[in-house]
C-alpha positions as CSV (number, residue, x, y, z in Angstrom):
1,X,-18.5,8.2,-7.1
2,X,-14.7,7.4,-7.1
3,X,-14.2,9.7,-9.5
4,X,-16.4,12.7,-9.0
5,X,-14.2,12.3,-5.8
6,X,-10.9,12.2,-7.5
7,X,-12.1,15.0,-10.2
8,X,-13.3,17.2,-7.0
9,X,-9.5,16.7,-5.2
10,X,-8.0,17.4,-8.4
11,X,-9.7,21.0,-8.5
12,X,-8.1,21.2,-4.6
13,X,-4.6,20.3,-5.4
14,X,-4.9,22.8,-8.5
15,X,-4.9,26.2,-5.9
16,X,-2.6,24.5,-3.9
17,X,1.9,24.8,-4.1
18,X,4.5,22.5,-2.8
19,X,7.0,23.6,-0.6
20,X,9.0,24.9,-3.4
21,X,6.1,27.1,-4.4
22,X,5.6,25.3,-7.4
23,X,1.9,24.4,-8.2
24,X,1.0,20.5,-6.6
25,X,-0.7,19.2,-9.9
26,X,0.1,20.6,-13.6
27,X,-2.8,22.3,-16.2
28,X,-5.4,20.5,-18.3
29,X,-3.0,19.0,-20.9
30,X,0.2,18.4,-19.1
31,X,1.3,16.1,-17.1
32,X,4.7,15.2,-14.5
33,X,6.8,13.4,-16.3
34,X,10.6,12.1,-15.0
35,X,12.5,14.4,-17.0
36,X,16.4,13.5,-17.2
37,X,18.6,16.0,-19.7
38,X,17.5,19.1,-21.2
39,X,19.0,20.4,-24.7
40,X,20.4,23.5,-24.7
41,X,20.1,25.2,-28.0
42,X,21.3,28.2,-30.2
43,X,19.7,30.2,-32.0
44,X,20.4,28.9,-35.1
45,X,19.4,25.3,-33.6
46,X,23.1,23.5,-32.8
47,X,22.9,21.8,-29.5
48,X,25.3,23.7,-27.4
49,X,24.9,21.7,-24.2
50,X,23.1,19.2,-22.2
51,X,22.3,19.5,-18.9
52,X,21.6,17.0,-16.3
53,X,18.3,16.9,-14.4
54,X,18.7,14.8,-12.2
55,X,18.0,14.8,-8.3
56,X,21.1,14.6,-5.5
57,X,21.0,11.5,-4.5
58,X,23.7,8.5,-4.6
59,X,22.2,7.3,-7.6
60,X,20.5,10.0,-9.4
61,X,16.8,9.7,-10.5
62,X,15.6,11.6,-13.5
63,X,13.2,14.6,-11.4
64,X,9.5,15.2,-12.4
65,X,8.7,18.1,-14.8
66,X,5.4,19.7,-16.1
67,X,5.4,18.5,-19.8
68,X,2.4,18.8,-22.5
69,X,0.5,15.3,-21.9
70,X,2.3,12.3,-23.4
71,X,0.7,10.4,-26.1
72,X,-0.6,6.5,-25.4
73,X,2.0,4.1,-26.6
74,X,0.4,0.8,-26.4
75,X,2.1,0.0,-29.9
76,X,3.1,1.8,-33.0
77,X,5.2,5.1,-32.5
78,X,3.3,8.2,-31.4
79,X,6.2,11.0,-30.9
80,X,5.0,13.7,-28.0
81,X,4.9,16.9,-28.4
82,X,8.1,19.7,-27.3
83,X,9.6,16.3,-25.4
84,X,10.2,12.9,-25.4
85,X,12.8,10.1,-25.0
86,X,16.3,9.7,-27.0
87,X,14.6,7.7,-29.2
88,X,12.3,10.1,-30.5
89,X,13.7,13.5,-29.8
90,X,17.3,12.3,-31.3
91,X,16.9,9.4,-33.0
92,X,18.9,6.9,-30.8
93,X,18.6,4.7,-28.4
94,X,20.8,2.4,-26.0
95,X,22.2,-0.8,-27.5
96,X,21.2,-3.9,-26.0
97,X,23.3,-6.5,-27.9
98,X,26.4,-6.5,-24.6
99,X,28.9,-8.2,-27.8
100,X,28.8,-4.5,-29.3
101,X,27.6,-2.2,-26.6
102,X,31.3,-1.3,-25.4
103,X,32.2,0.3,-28.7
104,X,28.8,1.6,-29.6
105,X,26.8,2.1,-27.0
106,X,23.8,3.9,-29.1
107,X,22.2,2.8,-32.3
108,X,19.9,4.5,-34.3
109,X,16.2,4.8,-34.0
110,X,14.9,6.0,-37.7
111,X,11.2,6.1,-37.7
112,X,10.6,7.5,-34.2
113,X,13.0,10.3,-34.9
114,X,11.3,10.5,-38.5
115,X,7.8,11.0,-36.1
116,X,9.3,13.4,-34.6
117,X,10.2,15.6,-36.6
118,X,8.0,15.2,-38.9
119,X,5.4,16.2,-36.2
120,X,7.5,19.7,-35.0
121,X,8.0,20.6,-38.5
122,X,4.4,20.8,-39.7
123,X,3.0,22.3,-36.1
124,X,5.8,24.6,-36.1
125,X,6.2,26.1,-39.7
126,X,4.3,29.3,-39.2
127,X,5.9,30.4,-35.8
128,X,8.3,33.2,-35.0
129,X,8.9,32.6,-31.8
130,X,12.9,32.2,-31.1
131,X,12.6,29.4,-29.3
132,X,10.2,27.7,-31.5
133,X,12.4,28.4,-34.4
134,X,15.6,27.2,-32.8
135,X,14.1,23.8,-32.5
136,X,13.0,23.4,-35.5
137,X,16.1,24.4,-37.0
138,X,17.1,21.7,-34.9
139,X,15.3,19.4,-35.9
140,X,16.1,20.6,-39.9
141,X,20.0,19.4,-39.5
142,X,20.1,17.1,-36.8
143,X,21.5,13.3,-37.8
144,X,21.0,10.9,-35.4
145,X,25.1,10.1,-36.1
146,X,25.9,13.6,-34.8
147,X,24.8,11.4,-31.0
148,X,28.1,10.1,-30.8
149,X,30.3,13.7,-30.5
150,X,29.9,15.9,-27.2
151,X,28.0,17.3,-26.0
152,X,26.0,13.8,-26.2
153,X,27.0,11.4,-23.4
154,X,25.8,7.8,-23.4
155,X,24.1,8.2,-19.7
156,X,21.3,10.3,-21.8
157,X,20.2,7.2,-23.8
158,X,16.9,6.5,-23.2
159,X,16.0,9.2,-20.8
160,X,12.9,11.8,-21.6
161,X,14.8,15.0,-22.8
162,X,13.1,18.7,-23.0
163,X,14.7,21.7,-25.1
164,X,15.9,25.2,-24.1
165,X,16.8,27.8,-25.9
166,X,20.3,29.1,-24.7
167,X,20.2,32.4,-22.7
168,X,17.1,31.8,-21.8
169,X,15.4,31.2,-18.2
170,X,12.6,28.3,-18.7
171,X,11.9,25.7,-21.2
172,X,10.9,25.9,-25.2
173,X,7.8,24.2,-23.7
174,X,6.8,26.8,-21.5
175,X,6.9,29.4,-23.5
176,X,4.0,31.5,-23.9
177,X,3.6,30.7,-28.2
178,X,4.5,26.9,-27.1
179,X,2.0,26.9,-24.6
180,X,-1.0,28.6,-27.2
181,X,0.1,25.9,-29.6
182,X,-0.4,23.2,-27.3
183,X,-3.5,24.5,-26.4
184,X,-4.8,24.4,-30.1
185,X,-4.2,21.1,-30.5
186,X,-5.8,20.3,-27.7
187,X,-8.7,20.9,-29.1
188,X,-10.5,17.9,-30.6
189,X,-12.7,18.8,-33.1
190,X,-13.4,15.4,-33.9
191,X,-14.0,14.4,-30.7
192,X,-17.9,12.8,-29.7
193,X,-19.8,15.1,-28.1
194,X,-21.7,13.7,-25.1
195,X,-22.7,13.8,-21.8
196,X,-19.9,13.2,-19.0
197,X,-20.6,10.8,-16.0
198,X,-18.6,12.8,-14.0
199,X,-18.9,16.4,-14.7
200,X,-22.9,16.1,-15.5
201,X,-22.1,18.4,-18.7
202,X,-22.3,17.9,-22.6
203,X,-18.2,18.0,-23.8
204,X,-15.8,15.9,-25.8
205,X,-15.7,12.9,-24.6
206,X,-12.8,11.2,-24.0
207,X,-11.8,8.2,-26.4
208,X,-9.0,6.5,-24.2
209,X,-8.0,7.8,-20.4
210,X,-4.5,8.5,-19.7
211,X,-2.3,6.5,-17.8
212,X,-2.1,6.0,-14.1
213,X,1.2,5.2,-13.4
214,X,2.6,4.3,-10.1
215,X,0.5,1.2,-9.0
216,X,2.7,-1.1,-6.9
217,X,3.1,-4.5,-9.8
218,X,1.5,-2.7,-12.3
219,X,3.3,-2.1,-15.8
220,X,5.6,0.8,-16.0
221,X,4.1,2.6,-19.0
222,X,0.7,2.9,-16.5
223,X,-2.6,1.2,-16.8
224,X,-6.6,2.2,-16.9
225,X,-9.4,1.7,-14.4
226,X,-12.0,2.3,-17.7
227,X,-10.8,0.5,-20.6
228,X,-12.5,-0.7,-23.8
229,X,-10.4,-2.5,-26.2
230,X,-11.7,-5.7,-27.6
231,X,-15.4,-6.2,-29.0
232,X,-16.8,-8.2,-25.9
233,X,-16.3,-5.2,-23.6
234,X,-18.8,-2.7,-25.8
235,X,-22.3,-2.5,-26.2
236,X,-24.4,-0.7,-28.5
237,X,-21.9,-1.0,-31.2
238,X,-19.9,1.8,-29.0
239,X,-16.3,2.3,-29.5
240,X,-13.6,2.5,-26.6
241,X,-14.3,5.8,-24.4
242,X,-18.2,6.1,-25.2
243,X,-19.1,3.1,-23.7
244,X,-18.5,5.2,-20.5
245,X,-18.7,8.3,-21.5
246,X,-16.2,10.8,-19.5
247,X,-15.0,14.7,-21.0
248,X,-11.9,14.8,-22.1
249,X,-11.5,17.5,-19.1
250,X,-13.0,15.0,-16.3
251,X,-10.2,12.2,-17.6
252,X,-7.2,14.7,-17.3
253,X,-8.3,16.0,-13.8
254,X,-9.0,12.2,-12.3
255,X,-6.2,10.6,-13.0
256,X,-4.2,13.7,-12.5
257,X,-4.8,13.0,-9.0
258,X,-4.9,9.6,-9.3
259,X,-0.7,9.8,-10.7
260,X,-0.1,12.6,-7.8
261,X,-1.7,10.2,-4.7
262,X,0.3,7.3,-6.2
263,X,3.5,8.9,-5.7
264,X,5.0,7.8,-2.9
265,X,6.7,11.1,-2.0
266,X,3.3,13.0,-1.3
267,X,2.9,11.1,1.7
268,X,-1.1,9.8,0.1
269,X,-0.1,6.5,-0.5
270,X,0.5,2.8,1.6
271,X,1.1,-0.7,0.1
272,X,-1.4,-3.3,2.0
273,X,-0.9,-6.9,0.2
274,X,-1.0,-6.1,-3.4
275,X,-2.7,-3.3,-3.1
276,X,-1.3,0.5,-3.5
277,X,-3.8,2.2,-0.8
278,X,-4.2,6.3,-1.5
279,X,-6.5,8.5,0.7
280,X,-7.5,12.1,0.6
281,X,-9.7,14.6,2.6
282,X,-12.3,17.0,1.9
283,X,-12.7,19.2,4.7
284,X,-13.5,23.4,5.3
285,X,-9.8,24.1,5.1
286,X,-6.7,22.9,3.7
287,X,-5.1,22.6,7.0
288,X,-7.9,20.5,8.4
289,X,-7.7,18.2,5.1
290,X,-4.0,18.1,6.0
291,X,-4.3,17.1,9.5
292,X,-6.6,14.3,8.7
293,X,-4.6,13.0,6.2
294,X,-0.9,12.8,7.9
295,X,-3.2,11.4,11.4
296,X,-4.8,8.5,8.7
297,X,-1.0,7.8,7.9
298,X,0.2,7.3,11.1
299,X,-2.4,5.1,12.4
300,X,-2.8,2.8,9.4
301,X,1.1,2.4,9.4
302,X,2.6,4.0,12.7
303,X,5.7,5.9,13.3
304,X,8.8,4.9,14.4
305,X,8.9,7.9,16.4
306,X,7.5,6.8,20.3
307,X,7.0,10.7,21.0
308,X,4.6,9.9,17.8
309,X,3.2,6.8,18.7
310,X,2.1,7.7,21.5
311,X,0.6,10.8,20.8
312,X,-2.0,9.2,17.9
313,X,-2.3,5.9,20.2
314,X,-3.4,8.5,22.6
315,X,-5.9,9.9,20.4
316,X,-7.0,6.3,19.7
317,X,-7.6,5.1,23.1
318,X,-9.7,8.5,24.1
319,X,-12.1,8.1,20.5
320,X,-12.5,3.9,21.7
321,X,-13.8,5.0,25.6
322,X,-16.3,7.1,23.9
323,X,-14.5,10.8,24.0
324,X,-15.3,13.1,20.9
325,X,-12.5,13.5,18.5
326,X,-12.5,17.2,18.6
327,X,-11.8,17.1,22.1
328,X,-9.3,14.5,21.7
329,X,-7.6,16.2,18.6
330,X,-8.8,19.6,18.6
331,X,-7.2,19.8,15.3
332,X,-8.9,17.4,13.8
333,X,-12.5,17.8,12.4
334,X,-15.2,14.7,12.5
335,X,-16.8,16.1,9.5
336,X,-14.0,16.0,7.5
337,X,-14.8,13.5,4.5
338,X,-12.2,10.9,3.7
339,X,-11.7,8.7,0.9
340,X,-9.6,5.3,0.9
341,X,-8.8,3.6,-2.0
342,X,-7.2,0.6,-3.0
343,X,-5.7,-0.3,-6.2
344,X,-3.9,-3.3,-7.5
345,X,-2.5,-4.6,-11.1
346,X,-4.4,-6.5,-13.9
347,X,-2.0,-6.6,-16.7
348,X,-2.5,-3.4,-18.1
349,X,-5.9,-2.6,-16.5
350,X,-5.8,-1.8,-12.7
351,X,-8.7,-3.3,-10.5
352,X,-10.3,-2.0,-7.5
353,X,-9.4,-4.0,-4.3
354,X,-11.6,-1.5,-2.3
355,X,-13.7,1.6,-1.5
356,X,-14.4,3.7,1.6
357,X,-16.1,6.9,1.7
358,X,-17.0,8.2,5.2
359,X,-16.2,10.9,7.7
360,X,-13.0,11.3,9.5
361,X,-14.7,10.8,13.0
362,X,-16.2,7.7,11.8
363,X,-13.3,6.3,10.7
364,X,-11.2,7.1,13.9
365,X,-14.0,4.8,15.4
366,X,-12.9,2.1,13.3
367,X,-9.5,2.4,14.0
368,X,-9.8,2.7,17.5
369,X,-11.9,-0.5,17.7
370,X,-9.2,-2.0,15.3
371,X,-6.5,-1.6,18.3
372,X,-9.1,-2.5,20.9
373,X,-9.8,-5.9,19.2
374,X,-6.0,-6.4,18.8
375,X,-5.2,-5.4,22.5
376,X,-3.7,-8.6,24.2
377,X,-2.3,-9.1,27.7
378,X,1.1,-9.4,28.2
379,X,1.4,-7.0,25.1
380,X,2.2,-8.8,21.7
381,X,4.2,-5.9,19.8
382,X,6.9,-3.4,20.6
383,X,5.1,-0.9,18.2
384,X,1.9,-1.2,16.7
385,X,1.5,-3.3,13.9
386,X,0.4,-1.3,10.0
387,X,-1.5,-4.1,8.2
388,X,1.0,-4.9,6.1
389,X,2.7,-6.9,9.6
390,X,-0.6,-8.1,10.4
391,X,-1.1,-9.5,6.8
392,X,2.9,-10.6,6.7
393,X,1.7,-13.5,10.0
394,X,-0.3,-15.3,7.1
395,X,2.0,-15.7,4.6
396,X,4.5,-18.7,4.5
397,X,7.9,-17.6,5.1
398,X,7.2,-14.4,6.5
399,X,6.9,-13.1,2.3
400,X,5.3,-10.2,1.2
401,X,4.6,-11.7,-1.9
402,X,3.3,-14.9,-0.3
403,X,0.6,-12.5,1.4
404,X,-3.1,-13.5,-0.3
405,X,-4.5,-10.6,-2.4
406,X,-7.8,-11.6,-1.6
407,X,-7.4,-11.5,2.0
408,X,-5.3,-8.2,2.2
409,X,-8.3,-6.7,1.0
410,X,-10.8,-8.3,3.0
411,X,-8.8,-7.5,5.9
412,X,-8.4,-3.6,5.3
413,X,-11.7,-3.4,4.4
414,X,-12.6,-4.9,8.1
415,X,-10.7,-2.5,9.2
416,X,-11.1,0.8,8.0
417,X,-15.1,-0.2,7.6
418,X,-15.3,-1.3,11.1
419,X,-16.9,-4.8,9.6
420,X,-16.1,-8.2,10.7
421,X,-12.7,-9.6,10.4
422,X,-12.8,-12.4,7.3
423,X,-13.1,-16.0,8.2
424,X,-10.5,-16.9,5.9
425,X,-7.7,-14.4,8.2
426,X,-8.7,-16.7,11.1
427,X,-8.2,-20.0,9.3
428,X,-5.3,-18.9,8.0
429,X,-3.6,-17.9,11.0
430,X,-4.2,-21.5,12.6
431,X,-3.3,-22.9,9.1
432,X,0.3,-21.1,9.6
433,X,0.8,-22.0,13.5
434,X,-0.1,-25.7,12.5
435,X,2.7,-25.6,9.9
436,X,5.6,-23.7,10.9
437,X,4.5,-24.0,15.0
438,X,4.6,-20.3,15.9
439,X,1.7,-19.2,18.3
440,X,3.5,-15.4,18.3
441,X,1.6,-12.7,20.6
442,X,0.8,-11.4,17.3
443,X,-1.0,-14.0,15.6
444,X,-3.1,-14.7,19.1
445,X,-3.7,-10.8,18.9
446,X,-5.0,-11.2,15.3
447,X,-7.3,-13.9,16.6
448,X,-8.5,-12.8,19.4
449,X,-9.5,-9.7,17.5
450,X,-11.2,-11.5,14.7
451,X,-13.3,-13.5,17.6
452,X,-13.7,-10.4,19.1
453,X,-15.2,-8.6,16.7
454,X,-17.5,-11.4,16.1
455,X,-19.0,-11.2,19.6
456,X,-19.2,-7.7,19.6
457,X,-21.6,-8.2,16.3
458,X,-23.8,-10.8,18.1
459,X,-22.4,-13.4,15.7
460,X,-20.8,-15.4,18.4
461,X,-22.1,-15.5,22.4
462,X,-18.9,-15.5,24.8
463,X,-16.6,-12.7,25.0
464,X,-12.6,-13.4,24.4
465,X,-11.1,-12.2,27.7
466,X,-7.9,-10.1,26.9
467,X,-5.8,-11.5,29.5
468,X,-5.5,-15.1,31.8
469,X,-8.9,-15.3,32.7
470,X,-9.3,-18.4,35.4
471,X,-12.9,-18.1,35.8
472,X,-13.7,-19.3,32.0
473,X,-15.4,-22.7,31.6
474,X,-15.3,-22.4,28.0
475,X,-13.6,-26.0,27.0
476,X,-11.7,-24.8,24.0
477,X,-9.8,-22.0,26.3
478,X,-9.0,-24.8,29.1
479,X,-7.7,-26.7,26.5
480,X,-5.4,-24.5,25.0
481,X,-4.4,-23.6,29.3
482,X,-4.0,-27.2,29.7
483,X,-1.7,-27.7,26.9
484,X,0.6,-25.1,27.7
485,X,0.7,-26.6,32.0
486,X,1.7,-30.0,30.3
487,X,4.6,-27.9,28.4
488,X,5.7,-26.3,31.2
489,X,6.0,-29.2,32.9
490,X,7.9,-31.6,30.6
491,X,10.4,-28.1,30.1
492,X,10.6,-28.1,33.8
493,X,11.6,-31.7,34.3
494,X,13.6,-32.6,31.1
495,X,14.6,-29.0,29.7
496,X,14.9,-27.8,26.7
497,X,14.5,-30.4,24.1
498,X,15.0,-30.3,20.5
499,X,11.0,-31.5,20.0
500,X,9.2,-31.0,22.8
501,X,5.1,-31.9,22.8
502,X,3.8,-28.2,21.7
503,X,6.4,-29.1,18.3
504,X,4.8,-32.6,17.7
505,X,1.0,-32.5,18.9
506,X,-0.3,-28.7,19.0
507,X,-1.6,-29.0,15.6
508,X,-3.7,-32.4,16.6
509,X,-4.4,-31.0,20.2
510,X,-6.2,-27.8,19.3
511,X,-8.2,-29.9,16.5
512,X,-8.6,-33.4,17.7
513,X,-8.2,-33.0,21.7
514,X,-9.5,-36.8,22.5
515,X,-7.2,-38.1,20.5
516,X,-4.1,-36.7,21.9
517,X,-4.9,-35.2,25.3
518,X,-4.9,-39.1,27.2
519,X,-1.2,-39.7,26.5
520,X,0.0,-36.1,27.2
521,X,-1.6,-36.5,30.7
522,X,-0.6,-40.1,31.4
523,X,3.4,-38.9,30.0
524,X,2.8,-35.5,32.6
525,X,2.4,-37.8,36.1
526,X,6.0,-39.2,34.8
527,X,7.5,-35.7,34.3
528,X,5.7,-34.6,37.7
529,X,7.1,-37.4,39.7
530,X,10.8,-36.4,38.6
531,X,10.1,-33.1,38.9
532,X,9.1,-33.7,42.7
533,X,12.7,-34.4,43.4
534,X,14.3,-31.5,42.4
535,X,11.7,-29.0,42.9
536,X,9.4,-30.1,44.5
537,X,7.8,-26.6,45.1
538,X,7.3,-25.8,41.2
539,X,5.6,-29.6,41.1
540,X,3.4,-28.6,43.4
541,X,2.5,-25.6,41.9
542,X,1.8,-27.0,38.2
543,X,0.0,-29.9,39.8
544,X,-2.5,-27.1,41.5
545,X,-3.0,-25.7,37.8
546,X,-3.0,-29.1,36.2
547,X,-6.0,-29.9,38.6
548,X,-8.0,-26.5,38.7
549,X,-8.1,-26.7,34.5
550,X,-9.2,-30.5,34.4
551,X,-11.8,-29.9,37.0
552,X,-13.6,-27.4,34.9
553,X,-13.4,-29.4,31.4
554,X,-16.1,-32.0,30.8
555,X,-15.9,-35.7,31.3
556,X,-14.5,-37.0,28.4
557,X,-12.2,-34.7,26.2
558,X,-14.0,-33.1,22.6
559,X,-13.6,-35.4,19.2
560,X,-12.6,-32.1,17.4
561,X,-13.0,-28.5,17.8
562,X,-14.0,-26.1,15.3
563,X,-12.2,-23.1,13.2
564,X,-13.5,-21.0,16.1
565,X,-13.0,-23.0,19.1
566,X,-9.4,-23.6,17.8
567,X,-8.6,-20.4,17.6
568,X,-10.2,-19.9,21.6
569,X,-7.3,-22.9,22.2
570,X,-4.4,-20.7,21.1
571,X,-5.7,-18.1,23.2
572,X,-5.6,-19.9,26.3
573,X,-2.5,-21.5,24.9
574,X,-0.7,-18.0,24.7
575,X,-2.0,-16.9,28.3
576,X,-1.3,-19.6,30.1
577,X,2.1,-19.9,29.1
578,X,3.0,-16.1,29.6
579,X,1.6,-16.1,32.7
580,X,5.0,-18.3,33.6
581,X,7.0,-16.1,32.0
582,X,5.3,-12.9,34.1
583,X,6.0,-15.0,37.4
584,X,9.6,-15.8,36.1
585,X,9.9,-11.6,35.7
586,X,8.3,-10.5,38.5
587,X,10.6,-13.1,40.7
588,X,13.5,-11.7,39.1
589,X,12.7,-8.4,39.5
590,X,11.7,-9.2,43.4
591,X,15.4,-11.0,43.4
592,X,17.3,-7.7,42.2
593,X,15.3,-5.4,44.6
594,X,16.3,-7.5,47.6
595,X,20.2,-7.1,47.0
């Protein structure tokens, strides 16, 4: 299914151009490569120049090209074919002894330049095309030693070079005789014949998969979703490719599109956790596959832009009261079909984090009810939070790379699925406050929403009120209300401290209440009674709330609470104690008005 879907988008990007006009995704048989210096040669095949191609930027990047497919270079040399690095195409390579470097920068690379040629001059004995023939009189008289006179430079080592011939528009590798050649050997006569899991037709099956390149951790040369390449992977005495048999054709076009999604450029691809994200639609028209694509990106990891925010939050909250999307976004179709996919490293394989395949409206549903469980009074983010903030709450220090793999992809799967939030996000988000002591709006957002989500699946039975709710009997919520009155008291009477009681006894008050509760309410009649003699009207008022919360919690104060009734604790926690900072605003603001 995943890639039928990738083949099928493949066959879309291949009638499509970029802005440039330049076709999105190259030919069966080529592939974008990072091309840095082309060779400029004569006729009679001297290198007469070399020519940077590079992009504009402060620190220029070698720019992508459409080159005949490179080879699979897991070990031993395989030269490719009309292009290739230094190494190869010139015989030398960057020296990495520092000692010597200075003074010789290059050294030479025999038996990859020996590939090489070797290689041109067979396949190109018989031509008589100019440009063909200039390289391979190239390749005739070139010497490695010839690197160190211009028009070499030493920023070349290294880099993928192409060839053109001079006075010429194009490349030697575009040319039409280049391009027939390529296509000859293309052909793999050898090749098993069989039946292709993706296409549904008998052709050559492919006997290893290009690389997909791109995956955020993975190894720079690419890796492979199907891979066969030790004995206790086959079955049937099968080698490699044919133990999941895909053409040669299907291969090219699925991780064609894999490669193009994966580059971050195209705007197809987000980093959750571990995981590089991509996502693509299938809709009527381009333009509606467009629009559904660039609205996926700016709710899973919103703008900047508030013009922008609030247009798709817009959309959002219209699709959660029950509104159609069309008539929300008329530009948007709820047919369209959209596919998320997530992708993370395995030494050189690359494994499948997750898998959605679903319809546009649907998935605006699950988003929408994404931001509903998340919605919090007072408000606990500026602008929205991608998942990548969510997920950065439950990793110690704040890290990215302390974020759990296994959890980043339990929790996008929640969301874009509309499933229920893991059990592991909520015990890992009161794992965190225990330890560092930070009960952030956005942590009790990410709570709430799990316990949310929960009731709205019939898992648990009371709902999670979204703001101070003083009606609630529920004993975990007074709790976490209680707590924060007895911090607002002590503040009150003795100021800021450097360890006040939500630093040393929130992690054993929202899990062991009777243990801890007693002595915070015997040490609160102290702070109360000073209090009374300085403000006497603020002790009145946190006595009222001290009273109206222990009047609706039981008798004798819980042994221990559980994962879910700790989480309602922070909940009351976090409302109770903005509530105090609302009253402190609003005062203010009444203050200002009056002068």
């Amino acid at each position: 299914m995943i890639l039928t879907s990738l083949a099928r988008y493949y066959r879309r990007l291949a009638t499509e151009n970029d802005v440039a006009g330049n076709p999105k995704v190259p030919p069966y048989g080529f592939s974008e490569e990072k091309i840095g210096w082309v060779l400029v040669l004569d006729a009679d095949g001297l290198l007469v120049d070399v020519v940077p191609h590079l992009t504009d930027e402060k620190k220029p990047q070698p720019r992508l090209m459409s080159v005949p497919r490179p080879e699979k270079r897991t070990s031993g040399v395989k030269p490719n074919f009309l292009w290739d690095k230094t190494a190869y195409a010139l015989g030398v390579e960057a020296n990495k002894d520092k000692a010597t470097a200075k003074e010789q920068p290059f050294r030479p690379s025999e038996k990859t330049f020996a590939a090489f040629r070797e290689l041109h001059l067979q396949a190109l004995k018989d031509t008589q095309d100019d440009g063909l023939l200039a390289l391979r009189r190239f390749l005739e008289r070139w010497q490695p030693e010839q690197f160190a006179h211009p028009p070499c430079l030493p920023e070349m080592l290294d880099a993928n070079v192409v060839f053109r011939l001079d006075g010429t528009r194009g490349y030697i590798h575009q040319r039409e005789a280049a391009q027939a050649l390529w296509a000859g050997r293309l052909k793999n006569d050898e090749a098993e014949q069989g039946l292709c899991l993706i296409s549904g037709e008998s052709a050559p099956i492919a006997r290893l998969h290009p690389a997909i390149k791109g995956v955020f951790g993975g190894q720079s040369s690419g890796g492979s979703i199907i891979s066969f390449n030790k004995e206790s992977f086959t079955s049937f005495g099968k080698e490699q490719g044919a133990n999941a048999p895909v053409s040669e054709v299907s291969a090219f076009a699925y991780t064609t599109a894999l490669n193009y999604l994966l580059r971050r450029e195209n705007g197809h691809c987000l980093t959750i956790g571990d995981a590089s994200t991509v996502f693509w639609a299938e809709a009527d028209t381009p333009e509606q596959a467009a629009a559904a694509e660039a609205c996926f990106a700016d709710m899973a990891d919103p703008p900047d832009d508030e013009q922008e925010n609030k247009k798709i939050f817009n959309i959002l909250a219209q699709v959660a009261k029950g509104r159609p999307l069309q008539e929300a976004a008329p530009e948007l179709s709820p047919d369209t079909r959209f596919y998320i996919l997530g992708l993370a490293p395995n030494a050189s394989r690359i494994s499948i984090r997750f898998w959605l395949d679903t319809t546009f409206g649907k998935l605006a549903e699950h988003l929408a009810q994404h931001w509903q469980d998340l919605a919090l009074e007072p408000r606990a983010w500026k602008t929205p939070p991608s998942i990548w903030r969510l997920l950065v709450q439950t990793a110690p220090l704040g890290k990215s790379e302390n974020i759990s793999p296994v959890l980043a992809g339990e929790l996008t799967r929640a969301v874009i699925g509309g499933t229920p939030y893991p059990m592991s996000l909520l015990s890992q988000l009161i794992a965190r406050i225990r330890a560092d002591g930070d009960v952030g709006g956005l942590r009790v957002a990410m709570i709430k929403a799990v316990l949310q989500r929960r009731f709205r699946k019939g898992l648990i039975k009371e709902e999670i009120p979204m703001s101070l709710d003083t009606e609630s009997h529920n004993t975990a919520y007074l709790l976490g209300r209680l707590f924060a009155v007895l911090e607002r008291i002590q503040n009150q009477a003795l100021g800021d401290l450097n360890a006040g009681i939500a630093d040393r006894y929130y992690g054993s008050a929202s899990a062991v209440p009777f243990s801890v509760f007693p002595r915070l309410l015997s040490g609160a009649k102290h702070h109360l009674s000073r209090l009374r003699k300085d403000k006497a009207g603020m002790a009145v008022n946190l006595d009222k709330d001290l009273g109206g919360i222990i009047a609706g919690l039981p008798e004798t104060f819980p042994r221990h609470l559980s994962m879910e009734e700790q989480g309602r604790f922070a909940i009351g926690y976090y409302h109770q104690k903005q509530s105090y900072f609302a009253k402190k605003d609003s005062a203010e603001t009444q203050s200002h008005e009056g002068e």
